[in-house]
C-alpha positions as CSV (number, residue, x, y, z in Angstrom):
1,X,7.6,18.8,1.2
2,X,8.7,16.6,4.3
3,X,7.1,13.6,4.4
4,X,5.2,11.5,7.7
5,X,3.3,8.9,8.5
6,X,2.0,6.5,11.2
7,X,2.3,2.9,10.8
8,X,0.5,0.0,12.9
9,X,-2.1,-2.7,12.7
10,X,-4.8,-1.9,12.7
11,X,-4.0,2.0,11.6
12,X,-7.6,2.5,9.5
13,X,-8.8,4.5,12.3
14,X,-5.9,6.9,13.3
15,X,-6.8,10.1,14.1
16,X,-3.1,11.1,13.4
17,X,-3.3,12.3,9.9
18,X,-5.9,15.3,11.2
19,X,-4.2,15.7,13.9
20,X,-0.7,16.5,12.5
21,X,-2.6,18.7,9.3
22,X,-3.8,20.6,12.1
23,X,-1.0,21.3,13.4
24,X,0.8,22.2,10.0
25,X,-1.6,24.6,9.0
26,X,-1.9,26.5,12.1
27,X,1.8,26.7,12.1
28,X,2.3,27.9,8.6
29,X,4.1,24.2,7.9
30,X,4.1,22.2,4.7
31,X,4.2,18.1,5.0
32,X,2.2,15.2,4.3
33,X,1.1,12.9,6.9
34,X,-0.2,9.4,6.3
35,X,-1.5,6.1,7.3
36,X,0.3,3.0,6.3
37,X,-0.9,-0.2,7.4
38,X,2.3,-2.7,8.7
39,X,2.3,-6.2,10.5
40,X,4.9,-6.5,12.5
41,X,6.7,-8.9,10.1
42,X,7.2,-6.3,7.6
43,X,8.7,-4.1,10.0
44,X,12.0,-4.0,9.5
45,X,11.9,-3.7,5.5
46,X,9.4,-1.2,6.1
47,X,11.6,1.6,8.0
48,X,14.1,0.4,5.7
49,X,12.3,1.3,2.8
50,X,10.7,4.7,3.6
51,X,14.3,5.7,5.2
52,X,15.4,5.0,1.6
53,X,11.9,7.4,0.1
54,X,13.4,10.3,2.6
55,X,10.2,10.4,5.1
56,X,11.3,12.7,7.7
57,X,9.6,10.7,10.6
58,X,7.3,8.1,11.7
59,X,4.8,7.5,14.3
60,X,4.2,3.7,15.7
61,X,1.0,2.6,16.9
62,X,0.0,-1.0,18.2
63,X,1.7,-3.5,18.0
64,X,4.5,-2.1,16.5
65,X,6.2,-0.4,19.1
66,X,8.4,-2.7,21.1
67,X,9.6,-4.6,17.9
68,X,10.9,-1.0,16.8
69,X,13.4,-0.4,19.5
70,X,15.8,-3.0,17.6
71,X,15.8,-1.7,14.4
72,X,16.7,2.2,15.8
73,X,20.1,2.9,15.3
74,X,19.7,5.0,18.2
75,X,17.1,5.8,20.7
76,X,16.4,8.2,23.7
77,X,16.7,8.0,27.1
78,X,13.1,7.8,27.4
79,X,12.5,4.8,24.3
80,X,15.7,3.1,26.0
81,X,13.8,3.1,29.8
82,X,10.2,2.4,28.1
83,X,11.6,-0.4,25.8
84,X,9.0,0.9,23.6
85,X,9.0,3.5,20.6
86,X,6.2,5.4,19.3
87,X,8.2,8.1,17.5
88,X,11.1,7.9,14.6
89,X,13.1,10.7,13.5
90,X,15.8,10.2,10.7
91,X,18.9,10.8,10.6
92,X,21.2,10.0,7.8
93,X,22.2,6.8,8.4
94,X,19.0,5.1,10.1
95,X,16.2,6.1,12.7
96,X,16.2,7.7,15.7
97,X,13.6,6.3,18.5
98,X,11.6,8.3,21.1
99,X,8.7,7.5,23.4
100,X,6.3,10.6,24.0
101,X,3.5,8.5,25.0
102,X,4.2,9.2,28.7
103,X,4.4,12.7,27.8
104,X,1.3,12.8,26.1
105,X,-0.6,10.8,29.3
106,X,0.6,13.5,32.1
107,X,0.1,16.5,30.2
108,X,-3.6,15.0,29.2
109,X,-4.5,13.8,32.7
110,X,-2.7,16.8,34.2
111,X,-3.4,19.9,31.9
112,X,-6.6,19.2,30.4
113,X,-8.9,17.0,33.0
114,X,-6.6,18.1,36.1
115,X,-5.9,15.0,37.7
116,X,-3.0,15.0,40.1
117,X,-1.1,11.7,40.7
118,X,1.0,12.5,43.5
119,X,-0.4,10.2,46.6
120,X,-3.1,8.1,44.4
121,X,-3.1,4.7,44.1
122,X,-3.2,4.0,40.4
123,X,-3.4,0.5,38.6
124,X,-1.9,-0.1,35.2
125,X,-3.6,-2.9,33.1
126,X,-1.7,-4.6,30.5
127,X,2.0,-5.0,30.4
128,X,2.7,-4.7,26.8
129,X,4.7,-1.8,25.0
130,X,1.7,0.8,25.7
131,X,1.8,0.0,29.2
132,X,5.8,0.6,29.3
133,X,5.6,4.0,27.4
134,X,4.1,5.3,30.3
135,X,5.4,3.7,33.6
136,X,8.5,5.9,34.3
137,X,6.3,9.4,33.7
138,X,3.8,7.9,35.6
139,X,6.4,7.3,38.6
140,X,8.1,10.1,38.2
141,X,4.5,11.8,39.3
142,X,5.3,9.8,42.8
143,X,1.6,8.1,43.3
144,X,1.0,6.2,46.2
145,X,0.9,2.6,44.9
146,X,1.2,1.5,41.8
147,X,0.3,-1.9,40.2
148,X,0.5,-3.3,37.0
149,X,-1.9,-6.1,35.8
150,X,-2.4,-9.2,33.4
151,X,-4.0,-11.9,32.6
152,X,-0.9,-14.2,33.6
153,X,1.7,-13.1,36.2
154,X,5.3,-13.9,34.2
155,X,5.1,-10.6,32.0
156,X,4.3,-7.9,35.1
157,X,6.9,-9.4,37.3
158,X,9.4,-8.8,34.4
159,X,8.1,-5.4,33.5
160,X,8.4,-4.4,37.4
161,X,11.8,-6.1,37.5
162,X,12.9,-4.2,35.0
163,X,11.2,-0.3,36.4
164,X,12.2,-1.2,39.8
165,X,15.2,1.4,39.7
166,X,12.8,4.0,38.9
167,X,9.6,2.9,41.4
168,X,8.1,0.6,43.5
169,X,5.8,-1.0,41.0
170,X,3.5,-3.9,42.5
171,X,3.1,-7.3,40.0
172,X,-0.6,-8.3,39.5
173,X,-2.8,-10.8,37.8
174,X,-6.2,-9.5,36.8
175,X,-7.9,-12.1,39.7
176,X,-5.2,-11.1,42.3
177,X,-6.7,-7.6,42.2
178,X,-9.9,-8.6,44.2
179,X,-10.4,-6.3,47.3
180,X,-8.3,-3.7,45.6
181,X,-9.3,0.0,45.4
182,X,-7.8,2.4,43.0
183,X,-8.3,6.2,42.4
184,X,-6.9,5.8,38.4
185,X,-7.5,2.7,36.7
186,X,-5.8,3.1,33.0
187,X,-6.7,0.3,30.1
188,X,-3.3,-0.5,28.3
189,X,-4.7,-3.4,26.7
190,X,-5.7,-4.0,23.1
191,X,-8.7,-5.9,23.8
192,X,-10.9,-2.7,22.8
193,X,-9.4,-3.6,19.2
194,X,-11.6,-6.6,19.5
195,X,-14.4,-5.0,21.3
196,X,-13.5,-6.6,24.5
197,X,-12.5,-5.3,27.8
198,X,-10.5,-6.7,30.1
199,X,-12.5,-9.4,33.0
200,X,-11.9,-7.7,36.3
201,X,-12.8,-8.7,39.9
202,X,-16.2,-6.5,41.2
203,X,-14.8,-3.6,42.7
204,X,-11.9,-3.3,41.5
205,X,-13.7,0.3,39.2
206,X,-16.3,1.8,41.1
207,X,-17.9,5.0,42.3
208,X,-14.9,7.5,42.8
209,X,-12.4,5.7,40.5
210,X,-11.5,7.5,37.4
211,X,-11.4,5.0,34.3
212,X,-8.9,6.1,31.4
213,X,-8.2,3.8,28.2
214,X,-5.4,4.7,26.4
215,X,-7.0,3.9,23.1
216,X,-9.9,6.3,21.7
217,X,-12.9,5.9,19.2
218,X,-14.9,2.4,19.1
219,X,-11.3,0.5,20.4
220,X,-12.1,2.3,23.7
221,X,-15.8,1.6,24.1
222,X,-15.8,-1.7,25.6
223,X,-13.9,-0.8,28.5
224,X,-15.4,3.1,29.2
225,X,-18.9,1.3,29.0
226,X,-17.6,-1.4,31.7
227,X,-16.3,1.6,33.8
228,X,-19.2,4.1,33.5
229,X,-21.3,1.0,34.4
230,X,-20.0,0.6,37.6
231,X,-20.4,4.3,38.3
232,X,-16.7,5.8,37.5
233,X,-15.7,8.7,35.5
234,X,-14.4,7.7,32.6
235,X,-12.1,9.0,29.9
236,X,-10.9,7.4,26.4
237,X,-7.3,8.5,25.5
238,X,-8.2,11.0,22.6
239,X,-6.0,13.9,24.4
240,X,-3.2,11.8,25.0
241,X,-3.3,11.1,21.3
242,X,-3.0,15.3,20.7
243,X,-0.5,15.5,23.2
244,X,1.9,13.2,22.3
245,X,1.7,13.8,19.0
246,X,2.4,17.4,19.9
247,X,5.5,15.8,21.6
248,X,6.3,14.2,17.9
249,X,5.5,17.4,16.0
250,X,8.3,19.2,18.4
251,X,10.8,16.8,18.0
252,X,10.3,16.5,13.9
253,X,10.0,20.3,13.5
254,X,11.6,22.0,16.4
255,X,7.9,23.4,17.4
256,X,5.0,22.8,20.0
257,X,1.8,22.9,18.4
258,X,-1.4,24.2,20.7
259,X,-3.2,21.6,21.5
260,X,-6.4,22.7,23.3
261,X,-8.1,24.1,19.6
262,X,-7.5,20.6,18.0
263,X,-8.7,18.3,20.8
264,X,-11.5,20.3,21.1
265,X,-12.3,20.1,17.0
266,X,-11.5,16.3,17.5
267,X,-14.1,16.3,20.2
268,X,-16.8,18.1,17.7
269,X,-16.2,15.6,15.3
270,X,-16.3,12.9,17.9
């Protein structure tokens, strides 16, 4: 039985382990799938160590997915643009990485709440690896104006510096966004992990904006509630999580699970 698992801090409340069982059983596939719970120190001995046990692939989850694209013996074009990973295959002498986080966001926002991009002004906040695994799909979808957001300016200017091949993508601080409008507004940050949400000028999510956290469950609470309070339609990142890993699934096993029976289970649960 080929063996999987998702590996992050904190990784308690992964939804992956259902997810990928899902899509084993309705695809006639045997594997395990688990949760293993890594700081970022113990990494490296980590991969190395269940490369050496024969585990078939890995998922990455905060904040493990920038410090992975070093220890890949090879990566994707995607991984290699996003200077993130979220998805290890193995090969026989190390790991593969992939990045189908992006993936996962446009077919989500696209296919299953039918958001189009093209022409929108969208704002990014956070500039971490979670932010990066989605800022080349998301220009590739050729929105109006895009801008990426911190707390401090130094790590969006490097970010944009280093996407500016790909897109115009506009530097911001979190206070340098006052007077801005935006149609999408999607949370990249961890604060939700610490049941925060990120201190935004008034305005900046109102009536009309669509809110969309990339994180799900109680990480995504803080910020939905801060979104739905200023009247906005908002969205936690629960179908992003089906999608991509549907995006994993297809890589590992040479399948695309359906999606739309186990988001909606999810969403019963939920």
């Amino acid at each position: 039985m080929d063996k999987y698992a998702v590996l992050g801090q904190p990784v308690a409340h992964s939804a992956s382990p259902r997810i990928h069982a899902a899509f084993a059983q309705a695809l006639g596939a045997q594997l395990s799938y688990e949760k293993l719970e890594v700081a970022p120190a113990e990494l490296a001995a980590t991969l190395a160590r269940l490369h050496e046990e024969g585990y078939a692939g890995l998922n990455l989850t905060v904040p493990l997915k920038s410090a992975a694209v070093a220890l890949c013996k090879t990566l994707s074009e995607r991984a290699r643009v996003a200077g993130a990973v979220n998805t290890l295959i193995r090969d026989p002498d190390g790991w593969r990485g992939d990045n189908t986080d992006g993936a996962g966001l446009i077919r989500d926002l696209r296919a299953n709440l039918g958001v189009a991009l093209e022409g929108r002004r969208v704002l990014i906040l956070g500039a971490g690896g979670a932010a990066r695994g989605i800022l080349a799909p998301l220009l590739q979808q050729k929105p109006a104006f895009l801008a990426l957001a911190g707390r401090t300016p130094w790590k969006p200017e490097e970010v944009a510096a280093a996407f500016k091949t790909l897109g115009p993508v506009a530097p911001r601080t979190f206070l340098a966004l006052k007077g801005d409008r935006f149609d999408l507004v999607i949370n990249a940050t961890s604060a939700g992990h610490q049941g925060e949400a990120p201190r935004l000028p008034p305005g900046v999510i109102a009536a009309g904006t669509m809110a969309y956290d990339l994180s799900y469950g109680k990480a995504a609470e803080p910020f939905l509630a801060l979104a739905r309070a200023q009247g906005a339609v908002a969205h936690d990142g629960l179908g992003m999580l089906v999608e991509q890993a549907a995006e994993s699934f297809l890589l590992w096993r040479g399948l695309r699970p359906e999606t739309a029976p186990v988001l909606a289970s999810l969403r019963r649960a939920a």
